[in-house]
LONU-883937 format. One line per 5 residues: their letters; for each residue x, y, z of N, C-alpha, C. Coordinates in steps of 0.001 Angstrom, whole numbers, plus 500000, padded with zeros to 6 digits. Layout:
! LONU-883937
a	X:Y:Z:X:Y:Z:X:Y:Z | ...
//
This chain:
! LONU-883937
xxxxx	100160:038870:074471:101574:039005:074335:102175:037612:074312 | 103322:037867:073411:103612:036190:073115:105455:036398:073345 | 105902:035701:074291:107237:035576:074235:108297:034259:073613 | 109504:034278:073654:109964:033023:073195:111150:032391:074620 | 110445:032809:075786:111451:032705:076478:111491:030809:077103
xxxxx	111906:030657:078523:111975:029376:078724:110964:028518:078893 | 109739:029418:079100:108711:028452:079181:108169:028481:080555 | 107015:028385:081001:106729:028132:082673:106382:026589:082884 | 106750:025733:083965:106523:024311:083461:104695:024171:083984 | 104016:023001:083694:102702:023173:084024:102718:023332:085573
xxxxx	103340:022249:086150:103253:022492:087952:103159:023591:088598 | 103954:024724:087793:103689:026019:088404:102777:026975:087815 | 101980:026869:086899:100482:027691:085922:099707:027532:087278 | 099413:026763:087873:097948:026895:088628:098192:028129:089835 | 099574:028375:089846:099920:029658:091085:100435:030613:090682
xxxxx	100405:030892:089156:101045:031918:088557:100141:033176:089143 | 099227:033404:089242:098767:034427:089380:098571:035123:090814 | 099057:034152:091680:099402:034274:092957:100119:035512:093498 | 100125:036011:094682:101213:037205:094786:102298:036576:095133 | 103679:037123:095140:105169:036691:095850:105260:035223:095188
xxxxx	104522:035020:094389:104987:033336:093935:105636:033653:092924 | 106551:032959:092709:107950:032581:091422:108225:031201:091500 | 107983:030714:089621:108453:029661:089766:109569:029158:089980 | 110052:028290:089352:111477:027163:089773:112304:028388:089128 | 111748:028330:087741:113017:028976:086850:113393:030310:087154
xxxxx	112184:030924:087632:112476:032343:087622:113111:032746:089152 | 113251:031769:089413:113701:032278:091061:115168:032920:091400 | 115960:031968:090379:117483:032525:090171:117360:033293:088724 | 117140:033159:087851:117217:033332:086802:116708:034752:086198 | 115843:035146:086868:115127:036525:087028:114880:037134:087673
xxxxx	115178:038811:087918:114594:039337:089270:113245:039333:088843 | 113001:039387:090072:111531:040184:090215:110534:039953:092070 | 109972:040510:091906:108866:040226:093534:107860:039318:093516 | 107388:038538:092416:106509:037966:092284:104835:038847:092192 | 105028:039904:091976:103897:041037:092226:102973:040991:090862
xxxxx	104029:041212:089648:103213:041765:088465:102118:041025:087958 | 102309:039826:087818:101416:039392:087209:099879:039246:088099 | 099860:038980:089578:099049:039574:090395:098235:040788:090331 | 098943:042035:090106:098536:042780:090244:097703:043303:088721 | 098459:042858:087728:097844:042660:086284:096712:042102:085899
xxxxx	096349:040963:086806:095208:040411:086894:094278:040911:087738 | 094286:041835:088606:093627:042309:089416:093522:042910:088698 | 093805:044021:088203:093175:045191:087383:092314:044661:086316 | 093012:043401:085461:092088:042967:084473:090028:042529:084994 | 090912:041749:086123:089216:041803:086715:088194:042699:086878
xxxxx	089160:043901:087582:088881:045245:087902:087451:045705:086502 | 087933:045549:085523:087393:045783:084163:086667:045087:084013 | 086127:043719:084288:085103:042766:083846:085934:041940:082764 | 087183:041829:082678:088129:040745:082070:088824:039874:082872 | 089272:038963:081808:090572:037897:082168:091628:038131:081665
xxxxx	092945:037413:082247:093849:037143:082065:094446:035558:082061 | 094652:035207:081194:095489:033817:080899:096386:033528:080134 | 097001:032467:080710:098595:032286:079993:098536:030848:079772 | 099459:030742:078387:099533:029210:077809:100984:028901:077957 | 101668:027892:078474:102862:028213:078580:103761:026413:077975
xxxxx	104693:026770:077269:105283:025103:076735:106743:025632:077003 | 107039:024887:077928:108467:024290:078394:110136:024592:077169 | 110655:025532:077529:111610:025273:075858:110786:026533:074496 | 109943:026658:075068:109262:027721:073660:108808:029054:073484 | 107981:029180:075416:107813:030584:075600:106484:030230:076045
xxxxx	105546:031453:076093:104161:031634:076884:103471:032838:075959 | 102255:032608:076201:101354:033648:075396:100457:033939:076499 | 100593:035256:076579:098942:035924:077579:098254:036440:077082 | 097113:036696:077398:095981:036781:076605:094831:037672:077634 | 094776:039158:077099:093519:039598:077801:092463:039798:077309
xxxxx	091565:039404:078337:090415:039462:077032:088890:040458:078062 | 088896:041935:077400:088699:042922:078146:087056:043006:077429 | 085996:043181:078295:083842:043770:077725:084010:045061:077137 | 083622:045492:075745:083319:046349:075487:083006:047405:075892 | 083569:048574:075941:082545:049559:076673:081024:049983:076161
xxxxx	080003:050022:076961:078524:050293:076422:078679:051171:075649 | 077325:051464:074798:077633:052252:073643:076637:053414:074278 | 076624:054505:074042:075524:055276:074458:075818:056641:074853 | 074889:057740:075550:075961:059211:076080:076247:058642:076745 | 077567:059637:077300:078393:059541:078274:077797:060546:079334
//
């Protein structure tokens, strides 16, 4: 998913995925609990995936999941 919003600055990427953490911008600027993206990544793990985000200041952020095939075979 790719947005065009303000951007996350780098200082705050390394704790994005943190629980209750919000960065600078989003602290006034947006509600929220700091939960989702936590909990989004937990599930992604959950699956044998990742979750990551690219983020530029002024332009927006792109996340990116990247989920293992399911085996092929009976069920």
């Amino acid at each position: 998913m790719t947005d065009t919003g303000v951007g996350i600055p780098p200082e705050d990427l390394p704790r994005l995925f943190e629980r209750r953490f919000r960065g600078r911008q989003a602290q006034t600027a947006i509600p929220g609990s700091g939960l989702g993206l936590a909990i989004a990544r937990d599930w992604v793990q959950q699956m044998g995936g990742t979750l990551t985000v690219a983020s530029t200041v002024g332009e927006g952020s792109r996340f990116t999941v990247v989920l293992p095939l399911a085996p092929l075979g009976p069920c």
